[in-house]
C-alpha positions as a printed NumPy array, in Angstrom:
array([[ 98.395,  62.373, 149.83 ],
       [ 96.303,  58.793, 150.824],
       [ 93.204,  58.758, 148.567],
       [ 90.704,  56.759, 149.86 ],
       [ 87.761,  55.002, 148.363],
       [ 85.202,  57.393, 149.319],
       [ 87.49 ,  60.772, 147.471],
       [ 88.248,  58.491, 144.645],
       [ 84.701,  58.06 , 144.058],
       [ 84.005,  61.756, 144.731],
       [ 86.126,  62.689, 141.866],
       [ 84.052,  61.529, 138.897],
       [ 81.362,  64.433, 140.76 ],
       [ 83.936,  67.077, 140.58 ],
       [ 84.577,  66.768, 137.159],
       [ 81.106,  67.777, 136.569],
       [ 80.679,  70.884, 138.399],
       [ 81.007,  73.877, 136.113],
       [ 84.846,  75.661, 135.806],
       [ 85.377,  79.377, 136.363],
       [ 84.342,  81.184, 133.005],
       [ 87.572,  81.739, 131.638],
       [ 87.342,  86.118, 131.286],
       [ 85.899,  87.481, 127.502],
       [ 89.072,  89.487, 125.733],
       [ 89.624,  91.996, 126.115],
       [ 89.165,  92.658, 130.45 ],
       [ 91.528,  95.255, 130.919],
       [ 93.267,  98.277, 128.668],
       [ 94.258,  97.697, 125.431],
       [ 97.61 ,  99.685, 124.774],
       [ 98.679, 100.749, 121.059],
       [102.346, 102.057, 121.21 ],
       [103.354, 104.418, 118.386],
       [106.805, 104.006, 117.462],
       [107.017, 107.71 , 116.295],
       [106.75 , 111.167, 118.409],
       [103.615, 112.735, 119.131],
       [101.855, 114.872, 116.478],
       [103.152, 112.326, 113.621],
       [100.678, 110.961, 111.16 ],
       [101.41 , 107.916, 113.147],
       [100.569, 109.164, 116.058],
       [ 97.199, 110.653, 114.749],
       [ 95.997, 107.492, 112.588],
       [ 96.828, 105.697, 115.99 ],
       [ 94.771, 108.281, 118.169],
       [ 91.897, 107.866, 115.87 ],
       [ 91.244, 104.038, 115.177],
       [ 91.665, 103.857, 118.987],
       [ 88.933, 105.977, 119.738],
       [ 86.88 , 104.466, 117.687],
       [ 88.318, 100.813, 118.819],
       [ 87.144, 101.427, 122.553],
       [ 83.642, 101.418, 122.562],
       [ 83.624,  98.305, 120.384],
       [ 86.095,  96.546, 122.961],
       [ 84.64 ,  98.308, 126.129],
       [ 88.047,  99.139, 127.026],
       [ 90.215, 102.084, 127.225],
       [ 92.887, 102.136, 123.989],
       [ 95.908, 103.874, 125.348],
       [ 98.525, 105.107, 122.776],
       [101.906, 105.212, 124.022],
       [104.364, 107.145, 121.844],
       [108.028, 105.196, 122.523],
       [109.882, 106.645, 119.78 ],
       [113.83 , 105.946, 118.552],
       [115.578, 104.467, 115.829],
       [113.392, 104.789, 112.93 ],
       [110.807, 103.138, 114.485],
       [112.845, 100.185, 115.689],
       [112.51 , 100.536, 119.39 ],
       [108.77 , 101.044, 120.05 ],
       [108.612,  97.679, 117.233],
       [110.837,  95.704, 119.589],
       [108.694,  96.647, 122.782],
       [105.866,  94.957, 120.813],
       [107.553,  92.254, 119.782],
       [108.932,  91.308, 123.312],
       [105.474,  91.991, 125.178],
       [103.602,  88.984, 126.631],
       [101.906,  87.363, 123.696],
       [ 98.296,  88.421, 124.813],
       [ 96.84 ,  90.682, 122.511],
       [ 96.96 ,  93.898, 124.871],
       [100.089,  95.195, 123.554],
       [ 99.559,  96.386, 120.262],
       [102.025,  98.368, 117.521],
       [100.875, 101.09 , 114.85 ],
       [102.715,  99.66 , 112.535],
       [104.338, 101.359, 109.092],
       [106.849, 101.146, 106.256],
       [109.594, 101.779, 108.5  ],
       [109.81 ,  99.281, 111.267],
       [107.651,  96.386, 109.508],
       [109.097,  96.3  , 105.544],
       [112.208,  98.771, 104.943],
       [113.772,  98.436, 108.187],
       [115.073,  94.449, 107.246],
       [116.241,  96.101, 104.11 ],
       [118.775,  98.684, 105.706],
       [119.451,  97.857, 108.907],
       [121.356,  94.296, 109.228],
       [120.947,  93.876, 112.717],
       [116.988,  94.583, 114.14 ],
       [116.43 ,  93.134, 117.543],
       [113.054,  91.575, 116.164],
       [112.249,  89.653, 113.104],
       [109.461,  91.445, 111.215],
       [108.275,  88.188, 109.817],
       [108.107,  85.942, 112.765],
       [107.922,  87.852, 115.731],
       [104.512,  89.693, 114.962],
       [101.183,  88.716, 114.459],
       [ 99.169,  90.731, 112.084],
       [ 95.752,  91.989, 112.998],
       [ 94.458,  94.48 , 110.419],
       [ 95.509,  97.413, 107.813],
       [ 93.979, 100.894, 108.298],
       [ 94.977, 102.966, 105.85 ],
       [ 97.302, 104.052, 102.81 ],
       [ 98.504, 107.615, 102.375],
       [100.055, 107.982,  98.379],
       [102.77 , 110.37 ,  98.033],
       [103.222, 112.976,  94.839],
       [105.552, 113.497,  92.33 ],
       [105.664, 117.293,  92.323],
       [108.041, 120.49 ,  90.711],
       [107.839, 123.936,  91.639],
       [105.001, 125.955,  89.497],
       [107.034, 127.653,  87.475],
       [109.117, 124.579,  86.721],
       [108.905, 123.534,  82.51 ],
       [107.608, 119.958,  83.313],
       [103.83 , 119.681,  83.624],
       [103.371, 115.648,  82.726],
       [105.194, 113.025,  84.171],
       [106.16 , 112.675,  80.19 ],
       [107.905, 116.102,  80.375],
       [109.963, 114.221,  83.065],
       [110.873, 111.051,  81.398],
       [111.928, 113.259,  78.019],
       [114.013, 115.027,  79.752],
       [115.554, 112.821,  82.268],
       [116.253, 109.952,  78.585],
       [117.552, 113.054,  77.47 ],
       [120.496, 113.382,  80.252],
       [120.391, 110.414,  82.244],
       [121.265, 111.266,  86.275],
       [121.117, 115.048,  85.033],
       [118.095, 115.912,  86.784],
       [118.007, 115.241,  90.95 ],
       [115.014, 114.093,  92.775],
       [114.338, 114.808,  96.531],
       [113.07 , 111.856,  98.589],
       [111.885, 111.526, 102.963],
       [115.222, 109.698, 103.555],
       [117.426, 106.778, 102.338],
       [115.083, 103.691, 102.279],
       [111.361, 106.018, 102.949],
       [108.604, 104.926, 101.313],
       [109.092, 107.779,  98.919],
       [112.526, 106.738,  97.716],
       [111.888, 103.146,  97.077],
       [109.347, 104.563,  95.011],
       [111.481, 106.621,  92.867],
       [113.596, 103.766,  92.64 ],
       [110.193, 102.07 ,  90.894],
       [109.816, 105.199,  88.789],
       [113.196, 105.18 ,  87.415],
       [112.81 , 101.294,  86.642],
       [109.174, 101.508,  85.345],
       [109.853, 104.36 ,  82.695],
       [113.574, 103.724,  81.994],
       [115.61 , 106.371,  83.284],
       [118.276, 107.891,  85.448],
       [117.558, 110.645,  88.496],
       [119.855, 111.304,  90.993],
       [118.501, 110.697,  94.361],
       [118.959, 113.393,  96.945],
       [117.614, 112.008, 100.49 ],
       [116.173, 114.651, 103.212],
       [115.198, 114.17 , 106.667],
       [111.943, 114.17 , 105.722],
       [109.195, 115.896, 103.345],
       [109.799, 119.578, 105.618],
       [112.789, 119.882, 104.531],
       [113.183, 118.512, 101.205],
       [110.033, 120.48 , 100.084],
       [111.329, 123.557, 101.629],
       [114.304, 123.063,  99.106],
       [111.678, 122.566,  95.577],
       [110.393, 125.617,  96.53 ],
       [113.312, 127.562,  96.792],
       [114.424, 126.495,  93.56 ],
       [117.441, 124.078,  95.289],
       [115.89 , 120.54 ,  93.836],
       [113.852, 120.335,  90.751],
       [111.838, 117.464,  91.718],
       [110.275, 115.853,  94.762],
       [108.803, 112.874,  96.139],
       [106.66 , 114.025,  98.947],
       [103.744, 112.981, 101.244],
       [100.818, 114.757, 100.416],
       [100.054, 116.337, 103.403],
       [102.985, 118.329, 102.602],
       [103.023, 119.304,  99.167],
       [ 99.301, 119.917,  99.66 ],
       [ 98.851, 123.418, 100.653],
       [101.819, 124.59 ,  97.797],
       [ 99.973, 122.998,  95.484],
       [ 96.601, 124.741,  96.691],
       [ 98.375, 128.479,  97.091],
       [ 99.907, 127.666,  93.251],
       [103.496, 127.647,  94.325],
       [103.952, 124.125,  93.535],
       [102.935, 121.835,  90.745],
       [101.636, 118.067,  91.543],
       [102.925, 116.149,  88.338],
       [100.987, 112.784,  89.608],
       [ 99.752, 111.027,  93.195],
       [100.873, 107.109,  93.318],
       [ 97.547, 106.22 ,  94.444],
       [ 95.091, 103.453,  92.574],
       [ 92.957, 106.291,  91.762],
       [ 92.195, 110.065,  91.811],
       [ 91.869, 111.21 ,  95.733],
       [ 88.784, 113.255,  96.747],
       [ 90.818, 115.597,  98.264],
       [ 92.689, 116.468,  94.859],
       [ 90.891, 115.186,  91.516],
       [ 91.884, 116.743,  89.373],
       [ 95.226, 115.783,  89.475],
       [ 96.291, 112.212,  87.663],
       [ 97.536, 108.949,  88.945],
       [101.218, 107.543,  88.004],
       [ 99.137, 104.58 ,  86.199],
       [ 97.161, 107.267,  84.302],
       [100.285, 108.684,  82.724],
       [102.011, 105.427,  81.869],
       [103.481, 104.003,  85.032],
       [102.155, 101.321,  86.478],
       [102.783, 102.008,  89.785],
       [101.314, 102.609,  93.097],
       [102.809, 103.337,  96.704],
       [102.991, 105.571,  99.663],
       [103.483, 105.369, 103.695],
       [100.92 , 102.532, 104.749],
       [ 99.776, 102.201, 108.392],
       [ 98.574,  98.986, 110.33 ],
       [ 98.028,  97.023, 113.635],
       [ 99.936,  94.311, 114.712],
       [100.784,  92.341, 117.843],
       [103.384,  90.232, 119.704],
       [103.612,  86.377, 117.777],
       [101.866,  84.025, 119.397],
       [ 98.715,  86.003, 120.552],
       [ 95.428,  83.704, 120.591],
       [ 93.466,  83.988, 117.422],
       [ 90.287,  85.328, 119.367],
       [ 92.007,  88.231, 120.478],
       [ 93.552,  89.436, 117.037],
       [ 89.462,  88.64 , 115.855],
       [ 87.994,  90.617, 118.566],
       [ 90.714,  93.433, 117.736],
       [ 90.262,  92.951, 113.81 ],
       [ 86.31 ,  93.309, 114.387],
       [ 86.818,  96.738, 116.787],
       [ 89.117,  98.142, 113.739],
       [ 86.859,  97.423, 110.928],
       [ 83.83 ,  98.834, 112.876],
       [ 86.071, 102.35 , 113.262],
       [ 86.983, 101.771, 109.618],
       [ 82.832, 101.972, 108.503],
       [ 82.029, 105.037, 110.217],
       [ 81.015, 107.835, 107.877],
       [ 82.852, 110.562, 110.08 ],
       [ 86.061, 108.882, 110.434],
       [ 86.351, 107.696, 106.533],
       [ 85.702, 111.826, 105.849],
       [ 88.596, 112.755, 108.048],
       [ 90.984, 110.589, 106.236],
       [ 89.781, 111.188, 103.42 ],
       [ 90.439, 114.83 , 104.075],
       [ 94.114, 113.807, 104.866],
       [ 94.631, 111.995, 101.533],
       [ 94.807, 108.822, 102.776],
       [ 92.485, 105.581, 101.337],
       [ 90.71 , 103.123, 103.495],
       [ 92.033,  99.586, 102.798],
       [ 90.115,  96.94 , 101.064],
       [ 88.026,  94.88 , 103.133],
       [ 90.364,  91.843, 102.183],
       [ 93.204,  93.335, 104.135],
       [ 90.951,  94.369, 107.302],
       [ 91.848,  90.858, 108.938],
       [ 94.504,  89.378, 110.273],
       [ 94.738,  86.885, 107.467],
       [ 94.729,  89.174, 104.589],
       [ 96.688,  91.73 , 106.104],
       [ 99.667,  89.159, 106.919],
       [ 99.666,  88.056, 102.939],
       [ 99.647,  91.79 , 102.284],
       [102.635,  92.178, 104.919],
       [104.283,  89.021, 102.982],
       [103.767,  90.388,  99.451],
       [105.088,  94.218, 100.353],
       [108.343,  92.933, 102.059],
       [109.162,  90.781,  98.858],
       [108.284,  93.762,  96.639],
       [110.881,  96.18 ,  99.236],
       [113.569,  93.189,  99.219],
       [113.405,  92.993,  95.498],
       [113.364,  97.465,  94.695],
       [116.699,  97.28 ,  97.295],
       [118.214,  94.713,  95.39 ],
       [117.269,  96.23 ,  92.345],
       [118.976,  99.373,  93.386],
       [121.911,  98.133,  95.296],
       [120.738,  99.159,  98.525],
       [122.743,  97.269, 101.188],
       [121.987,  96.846, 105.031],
       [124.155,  98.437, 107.395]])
């Protein structure tokens, strides 16, 4: 192409005119994708930040339940969609922190290939017998369990749940020896206290819950920072000696790489839905906490993120759990 003097001297002119306005995030839908089946607390803590996430956007928030693998293949969808904020994972315990602690080959690196956006909310888990069992403190427990070390058997969600690695923390913070017996989850290994199978559980609270309410089942302590709404009168692990909290956690996060205005814009729409009276009763009526404002951003929940998969790494190593 010839320029000639007259274009060349045109082209200072087109510099000035004013560019296309480059479109506000986000234009289009915003798609969360649950890495769980419908109907799983997941599912529903994904279901309700999003409705509360549209209006704020002034987008539809589509969930997309792509479950498999623990949680592994909805994670790697995420972590392999175009870096543009749109594509967004509920993220939890399993796929983001335990997975890199049992499973030695994950087709995404939780540290590198995600971008962190914001933390919505913490559900503790219990520590519970059946009601007619003889322990009714957690000190009950410990006496007897110094007493016969790996005598007594503890149910947990599954080999490397939340609920395991935090009986692994239990039997490190008060010195003794349980025998772990892993379920396929809370309905089953609750099913089990009850009938007198399993002495003790480990169990989400949305379980244990309405055993505990009929008086078939006795909550020893929650593993939350404090007493729950739901259930005060019941004590805290760090009431009765251990200094310990823990639970299922759940969180957005989005393919690495996604530009910083979109995980603020996203951040902003979450911590909105995270202020509304109505939708801090309803978790509060599941047992589950709202976050601290700290890790309602993509910066604070990413140290979070960092902190929790050194604390997993460390409880595996502690109790010889290998990846396979």
């Amino acid at each position: 192409m010839k320029i000639t003097r007259r274009s060349a001297l045109a082209l200072p002119a087109l510099a000035l005119l004013p560019r296309p306005a480059q479109a506000a995030f986000p234009d289009r839908p915003v798609r969360i994708i649950v890495p769980f089946a419908a109907g799983t607390s997941s599912d529903f803590q994904a279901r309700m930040i999003g409705e509360r996430m549209a209006p704020v956007l002034r987008q539809p928030v589509i969930v997309e339940n792509r479950a498999g693998a623990g949680g592994v293949v909805g994670a790697d969808a995420v972590a392999k969609a175009p870096p543009d904020g749109y594509t967004l994972l509920l993220g939890s315990n399993g796929p983001l922190t335990n997975a890199p602690v049992l499973q030695a080959r994950l087709p995404y690196d939780p540290e590198r290939d995600f971008a962190a956006i914001a933390m919505i909310s913490r559900s503790p888990v219990t520590l519970s017998v059946r009601a007619d069992s003889p322990f009714r403190t957690v000190a009950d427990l410990v006496a007897a369990a110094r007493a016969k070390p790996g005598d007594l058997s503890i149910g947990s969600s599954g080999q490397g749940s939340a609920t395991h690695f935090l009986i692994e923390q239990v039997m490190v913070a008060a010195g003794i020896r349980l025998t772990h017996v892993p379920y396929r989850g809370s309905s089953q290994s609750v099913p089990d206290l009850i009938a007198g199978n399993i002495p003790l559980v480990m169990a989400e609270i949305s379980t244990i819950l309405p055993l505990w309410q009929s008086g078939r089942a006795r909550i020893l302590a929650m593993s939350s920072a404090g007493r729950m709404p739901i259930a005060p009168d019941i004590p805290t692990l760090i009431e009765q000696g251990l200094n310990l909290t823990g639970g299922s956690w759940a969180g957005l996060v989005t393919a690495a790489g996604a530009p910083p205005e979109a995980l603020a814009t996203l951040a902003a729409a979450v911590q909105a839905g995270l202020r509304e009276p109505a939708y801090r009763a309803r978790q509060a009526e599941l047992g589950a906490e709202i976050v601290a404002e700290a890790e309602q951003n993509p910066a604070g929940f990413a140290a979070w993120l960092r902190r929790e998969r050194a604390e997993i790494r460390a409880i595996a190593d502690r109790a010889g759990i290998k990846p396979e």
